[in-house]
N, C-alpha and C positions, 0 to 999 in steps of 0.2 A: 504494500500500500504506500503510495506518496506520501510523503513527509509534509504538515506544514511550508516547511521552506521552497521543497518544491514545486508546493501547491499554486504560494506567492512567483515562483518563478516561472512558471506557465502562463499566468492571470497577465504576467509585467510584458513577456512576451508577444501577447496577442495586443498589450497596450502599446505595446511600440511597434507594430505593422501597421496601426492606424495611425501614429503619428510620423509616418515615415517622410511625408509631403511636409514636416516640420509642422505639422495642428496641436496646436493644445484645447480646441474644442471642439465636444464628441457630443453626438445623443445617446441616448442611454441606449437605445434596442443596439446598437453598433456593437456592446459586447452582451455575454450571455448575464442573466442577473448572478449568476456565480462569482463571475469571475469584476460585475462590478462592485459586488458588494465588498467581496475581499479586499478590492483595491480603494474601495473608500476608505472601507475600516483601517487600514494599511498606511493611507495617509496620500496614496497616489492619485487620488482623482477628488474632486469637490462640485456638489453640487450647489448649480447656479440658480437656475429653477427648475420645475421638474420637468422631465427628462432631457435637461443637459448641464451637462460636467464641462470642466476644464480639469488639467492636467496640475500636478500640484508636488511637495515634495513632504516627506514626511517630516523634514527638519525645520518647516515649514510651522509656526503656530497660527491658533486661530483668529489674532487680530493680523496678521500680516499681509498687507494688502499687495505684494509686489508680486504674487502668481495673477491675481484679478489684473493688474493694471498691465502687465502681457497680454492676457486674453481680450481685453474688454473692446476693442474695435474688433477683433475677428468674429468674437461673439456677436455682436450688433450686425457682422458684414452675413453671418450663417446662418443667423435665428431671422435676419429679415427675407435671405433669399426662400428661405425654408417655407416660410407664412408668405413671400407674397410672390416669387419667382422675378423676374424684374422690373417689375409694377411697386417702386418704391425709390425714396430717394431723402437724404436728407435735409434736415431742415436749413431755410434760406441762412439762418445764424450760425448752424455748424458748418455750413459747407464754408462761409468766408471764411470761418477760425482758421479752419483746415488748411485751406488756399495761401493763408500767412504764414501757416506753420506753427498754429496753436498745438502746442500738445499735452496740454493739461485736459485729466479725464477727468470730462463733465458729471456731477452731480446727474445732468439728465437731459437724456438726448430724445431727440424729437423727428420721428420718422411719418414723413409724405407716405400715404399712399391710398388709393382706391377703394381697397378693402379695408383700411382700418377702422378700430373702434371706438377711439376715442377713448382706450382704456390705457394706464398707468402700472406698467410692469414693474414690481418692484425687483433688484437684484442686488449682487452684494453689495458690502459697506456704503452704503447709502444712497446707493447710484439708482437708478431707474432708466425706464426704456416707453417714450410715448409714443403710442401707434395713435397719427390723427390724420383722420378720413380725410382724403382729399378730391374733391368730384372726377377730375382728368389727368393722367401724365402730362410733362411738359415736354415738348418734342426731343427724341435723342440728343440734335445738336445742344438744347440747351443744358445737357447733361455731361459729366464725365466720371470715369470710376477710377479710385484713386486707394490703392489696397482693399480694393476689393471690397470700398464702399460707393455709393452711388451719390456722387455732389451735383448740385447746382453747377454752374460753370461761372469762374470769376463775375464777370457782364453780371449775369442773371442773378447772380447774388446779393449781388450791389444795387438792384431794380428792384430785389422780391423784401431784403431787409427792411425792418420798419426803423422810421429816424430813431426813436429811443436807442437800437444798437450800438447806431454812428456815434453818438453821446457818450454811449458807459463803455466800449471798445476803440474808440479811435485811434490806438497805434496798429491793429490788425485792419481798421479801415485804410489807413493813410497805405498798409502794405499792400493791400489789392487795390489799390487808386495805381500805385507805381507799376503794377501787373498789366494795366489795357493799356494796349501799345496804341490803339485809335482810338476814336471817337465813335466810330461805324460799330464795335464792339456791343458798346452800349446804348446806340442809337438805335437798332432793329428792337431790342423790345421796348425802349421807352415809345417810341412809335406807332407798332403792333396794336398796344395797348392804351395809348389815347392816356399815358400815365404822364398829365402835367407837374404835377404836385411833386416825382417823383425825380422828374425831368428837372427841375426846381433845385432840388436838394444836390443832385449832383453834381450837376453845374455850380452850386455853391462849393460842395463839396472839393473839387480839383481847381478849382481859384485857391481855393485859400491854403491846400499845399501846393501851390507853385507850378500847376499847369494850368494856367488861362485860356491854351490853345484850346483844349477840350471841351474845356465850358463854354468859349464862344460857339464852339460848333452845332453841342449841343443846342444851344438857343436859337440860335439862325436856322437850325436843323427842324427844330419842332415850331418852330413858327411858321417855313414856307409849308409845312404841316397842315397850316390852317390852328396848332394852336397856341394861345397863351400862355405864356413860360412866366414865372416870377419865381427868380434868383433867390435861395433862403441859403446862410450858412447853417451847416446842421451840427457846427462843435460848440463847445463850449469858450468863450471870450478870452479863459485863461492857456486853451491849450497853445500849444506849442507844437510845429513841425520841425525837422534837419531838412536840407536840402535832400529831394526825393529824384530819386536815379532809377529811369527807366531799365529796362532790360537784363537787371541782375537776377539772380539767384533769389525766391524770397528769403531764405534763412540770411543772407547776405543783407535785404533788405527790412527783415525782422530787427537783426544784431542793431545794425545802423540806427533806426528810428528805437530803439530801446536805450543806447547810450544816449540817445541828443534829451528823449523826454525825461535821463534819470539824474546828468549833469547838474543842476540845479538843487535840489535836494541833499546832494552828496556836500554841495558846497557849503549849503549851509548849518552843516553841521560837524564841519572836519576841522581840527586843530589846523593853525597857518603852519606853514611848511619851514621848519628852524634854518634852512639855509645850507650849504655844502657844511660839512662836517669838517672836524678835524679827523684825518684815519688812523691813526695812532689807537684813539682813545675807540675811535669808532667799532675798529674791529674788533679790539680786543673786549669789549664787549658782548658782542657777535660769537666770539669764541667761549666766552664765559657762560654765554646762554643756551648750549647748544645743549646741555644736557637737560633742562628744564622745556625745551622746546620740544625735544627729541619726544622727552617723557608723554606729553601732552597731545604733539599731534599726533603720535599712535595710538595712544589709546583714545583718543579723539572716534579712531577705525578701527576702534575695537581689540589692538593687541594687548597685549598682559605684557607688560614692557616695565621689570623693575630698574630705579636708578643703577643698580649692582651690574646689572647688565650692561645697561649703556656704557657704562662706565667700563667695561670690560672688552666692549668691543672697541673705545676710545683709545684703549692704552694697547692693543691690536693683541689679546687676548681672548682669538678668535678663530676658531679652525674649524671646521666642518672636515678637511682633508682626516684629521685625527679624533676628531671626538663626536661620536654617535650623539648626542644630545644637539649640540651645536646642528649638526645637518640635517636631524631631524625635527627643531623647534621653528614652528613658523615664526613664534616669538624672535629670536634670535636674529634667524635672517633678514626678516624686517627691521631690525632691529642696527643688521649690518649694511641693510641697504640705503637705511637712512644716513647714516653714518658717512656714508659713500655718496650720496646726493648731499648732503650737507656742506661736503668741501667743494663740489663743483659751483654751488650755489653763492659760496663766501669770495671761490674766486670772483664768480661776476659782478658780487657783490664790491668787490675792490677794485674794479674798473668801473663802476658805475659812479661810484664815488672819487674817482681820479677823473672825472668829467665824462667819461661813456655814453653814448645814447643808451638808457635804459633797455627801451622797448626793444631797436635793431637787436642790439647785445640777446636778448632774451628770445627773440624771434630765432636766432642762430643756434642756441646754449640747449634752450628746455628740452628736447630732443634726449641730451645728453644725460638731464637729471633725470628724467623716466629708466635711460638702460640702468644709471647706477642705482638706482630704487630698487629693481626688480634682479639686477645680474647675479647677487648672490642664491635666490632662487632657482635662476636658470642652472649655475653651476653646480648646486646640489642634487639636482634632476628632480626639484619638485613640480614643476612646472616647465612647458618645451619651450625651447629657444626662440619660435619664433613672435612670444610673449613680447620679446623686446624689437616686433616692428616698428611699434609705435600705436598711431591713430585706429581704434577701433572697425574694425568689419562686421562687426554684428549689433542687434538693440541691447540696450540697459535700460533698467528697472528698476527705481528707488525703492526702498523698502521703507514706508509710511507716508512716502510723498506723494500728494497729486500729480507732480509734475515729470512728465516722460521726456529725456532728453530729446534732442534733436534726431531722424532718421542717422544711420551711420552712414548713408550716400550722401551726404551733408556734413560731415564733418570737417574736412578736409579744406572746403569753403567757408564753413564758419570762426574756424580757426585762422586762415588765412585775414579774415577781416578782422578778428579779435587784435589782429598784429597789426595792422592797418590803422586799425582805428586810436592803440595805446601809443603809437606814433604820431599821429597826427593829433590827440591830445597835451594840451601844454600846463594842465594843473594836477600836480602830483596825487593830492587828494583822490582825484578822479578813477586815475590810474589804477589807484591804489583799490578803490573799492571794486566798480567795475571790472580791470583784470582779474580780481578773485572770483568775483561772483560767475561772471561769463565763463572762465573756466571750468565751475562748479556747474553752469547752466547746460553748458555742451556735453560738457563728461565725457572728454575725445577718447580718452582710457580704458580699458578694461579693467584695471584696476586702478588706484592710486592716485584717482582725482583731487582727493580731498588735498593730502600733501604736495601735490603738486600744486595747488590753486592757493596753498599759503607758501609756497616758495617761490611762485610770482608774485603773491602781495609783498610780503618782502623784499624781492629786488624793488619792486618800486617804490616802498618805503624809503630804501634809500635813496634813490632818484630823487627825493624830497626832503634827502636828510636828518627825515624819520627812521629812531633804532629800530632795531629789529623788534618784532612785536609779536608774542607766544598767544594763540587763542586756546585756554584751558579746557581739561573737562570738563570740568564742573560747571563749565559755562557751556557745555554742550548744545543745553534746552534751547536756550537763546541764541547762540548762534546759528543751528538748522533752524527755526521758526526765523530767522531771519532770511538764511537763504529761502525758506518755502515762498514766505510774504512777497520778493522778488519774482522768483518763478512762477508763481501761479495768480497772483494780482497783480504784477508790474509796481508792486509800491518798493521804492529800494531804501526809502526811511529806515524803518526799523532798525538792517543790516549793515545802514552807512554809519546810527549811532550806535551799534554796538561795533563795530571797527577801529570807532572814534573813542571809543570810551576807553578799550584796551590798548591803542596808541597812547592815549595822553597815559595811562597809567605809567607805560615802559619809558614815554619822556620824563616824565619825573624819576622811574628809577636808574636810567641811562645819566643825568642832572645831578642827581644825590651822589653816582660812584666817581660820578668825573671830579667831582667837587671835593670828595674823599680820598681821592688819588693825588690833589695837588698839595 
């Protein structure tokens, strides 16, 4: 008779023939109820609603939302094909998100279609799924499918949105405003449709970021129409636009219009920048921090990282070649690898402060602190070599965050403008906060983001001749609640004064040693 274990290894078997196309969601009849009940109870599978699962991991607990936020568009793309076949689409406010490269998963998404019922699907951790009746499809053209969900198409989304969106979203607006390349775009439905009102708004709309051309067309267009246009701006008095760049990449054009609307905020709440440093005293503070820095951003990620340690890989009381523990402690190694990013980071640090373009310098250098983060890994063989390509090739998944990084076909674009952009920034503050956060927001890594996103804040600290500045534990809560507040409401307050808080602290204690040294 089968064992248990075998039993679960047959059940895992037949789960992984159906997810060979890479699915993590199944309907229930898809296995026998044997083999799903084992694999619920097992920890492999979770049900969403009834009869369908998503794929799951037993190490997994029950508040951990990062299996859901995998599944939760393919879900929506499978459970709507299922109920309506391609008589569905989503709604006119999710499709712009989408279009800008919104990737925070919605509290509750709202599905067009024919047969719906106006009913409210509840599903996990708080999310929902609205089927609302729609009388007719909108013609193919004015649709496109976009992994395997069915959008609006830029134009038509921007026509079918109601002004209230344009108001409470305007940086995902102003990003599909820079997406129509014409006018003709979104003149054939404002036309179709006899939608003056709407004709109105949009032509406000692309005036007041900075395409006029569009807006006159617009109105000369529906007037020899036969009808009357009247011009409304649909934002609000206080927003603010950047100069808006047709033809790019949206994530390109996402990044962009998220520095220009977060600049301000940042400023006003950042210590003045003390000025070039003396390096003497600079580094050797730099040096003196490194253990309390060390301590803090790994266990920040979770390692078990005593000062005894640190301190032992500092003084190069360190071998994986000779001692089993060493090669086998993820501890450890992380532990060696910071160690080893740490001095690449001090030298840039010491160019940056003998006058160095910060940002070039780092554009060149990060590269290099990722291999040395990770290479003690690769050399133990706990992890394969090709760990230290770099830039991610597959999605990530925060674990209790709303917020889903960028696709990883985007990465490589959005990183490029991150550099771009800390370039062509000339207030170190800015630098300072933004480089970390966009780091954190992209999450080009498969692993290692978090450290790598405070050893670019730090070069650019120095940049500004701000010391080096340790974000604690203990201060964990506040700090992720500030990165979320960025990621998933566009408010960069919160994160710029807790940035702020823990710079001025390290200026005073960087102040007190200099002063105690003379």
């Amino acid at each position: 008779m089968p064992s248990i274990h075998e039993k679960l290894a047959t059940s895992l078997d037949k789960l992984k023939q159906l997810q060979a196309d890479g699915r993590r969601v199944l309907q229930s009849d898809e296995l026998s109820r044997t083999d799903r009940e084992r694999l619920l109870a097992q920890g492999f599978l979770r049900e969403v609603i009834k009869g369908w699962l998503i794929s799951t991991s037993p190490r997994s607990t029950s508040g951990d939302t990062t299996p859901w936020s995998a599944s939760f568009w393919e879900f929506c793309a499978r459970y709507c094909e299922n109920r309506f076949g391609r008589d569905w689409h989503l709604s006119p406010e999710q499709s712009l998100l989408l279009h800008a490269e919104g990737t925070v998963i919605p509290s509750q998404v709202v599905i067009y279609a024919p047969k719906g019922t106006n009913n409210n699907i509840k599903l996990l951790f708080g999310t929902s799924l609205y089927d609302l009746k729609q009388p007719a499809m909108p013609r193919e053209s004015d649709l496109v499918v976009k992994d395997n969900l069915r959008l609006l198409t830029p134009a038509m989304a921007l026509v079918k949105v109601p002004e209230d969106f344009l108001i409470r979203r305007p940086l995902e607006t102003q990003i599909v405003l820079a997406r129509i390349r014409d006018a003709s775009e979104v003149l054939a439905p404002l036309l179709e449709g006899g939608h003056t009102v709407v004709a109105g708004r949009l032509a406000g709309a692309f005036r007041r970021v900075g395409r006029p051309e569009i807006a006159d067309e617009i109105l000369k267009s529906m007037k020899a129409a036969g009808h009357e246009v009247r011009e409304s701006d649909p934002f609000a008095k206080e927003q603010t636009f950047g100069s808006v760049q047709t033809g790019v990449a949206p994530i390109v054009g996402r990044l962009r219009a998220l520095w220009s609307a977060m600049r301000e905020p940042i400023l006003e709440v950042f210590p003045k920048p003390p000025g070039k440093p003396n390096p003497k005293p600079y580094l050797e503070f730099v040096d003196d921090i490194y253990q309390n820095d060390a301590y803090h951003s790994l266990s920040i990620e979770g390692y078990r990282v005593a000062p005894e340690l640190i301190e032992r890989v500092r003084a190069g009381d360190w071998s994986p070649d000779t001692h089993d523990a060493d090669r086998q402690s993820r501890d450890a190694l992380a532990a060696r690898g910071y160690w080893q990013a740490f001095q690449e980071v001090r030298i840039a640090i010491e160019k940056i402060i003998a006058g160095t373009d910060a940002a070039k310098l780092v554009r060149t250098v990060h590269r290099g602190w990722y291999r040395e983060l990770f290479q003690p890994c690769v050399a133990a063989g706990l992890i394969k070599a090709t760990a230290l390509a770099g830039y991610r090739n597959h999605p990530v998944y925060l674990q209790g965050s709303r917020h889903v990084p960028p696709r990883w076909e985007t990465v490589s674009d959005a990183m490029n403008t991150l550099f771009d952009l800390l370039e062509a920034e000339r207030e170190p503050a800015v630098r300072i906060v933004l480089g970390h956060w966009l780091l954190a927001y992209v999450h080009p890594y498969p692993d290692g983001n978090g450290r790598m996103a405070r050893f670019l804040m730090n070069a650019m600290l120095a940049s500004g001749g701000y010391p080096w500045t340790v974000i604690r534990v203990e201060d964990r809560t506040g700090y992720m609640q500030g990165l979320e507040s960025a990621s998933t409401k566009a408010d960069i307050r919160p994160f710029a004064e807790f940035i702020a808080q823990r710079v001025k602290w390290s200026m005073e204690r960087a102040e007190k040693k200099e002063q105690e040294s003379q």
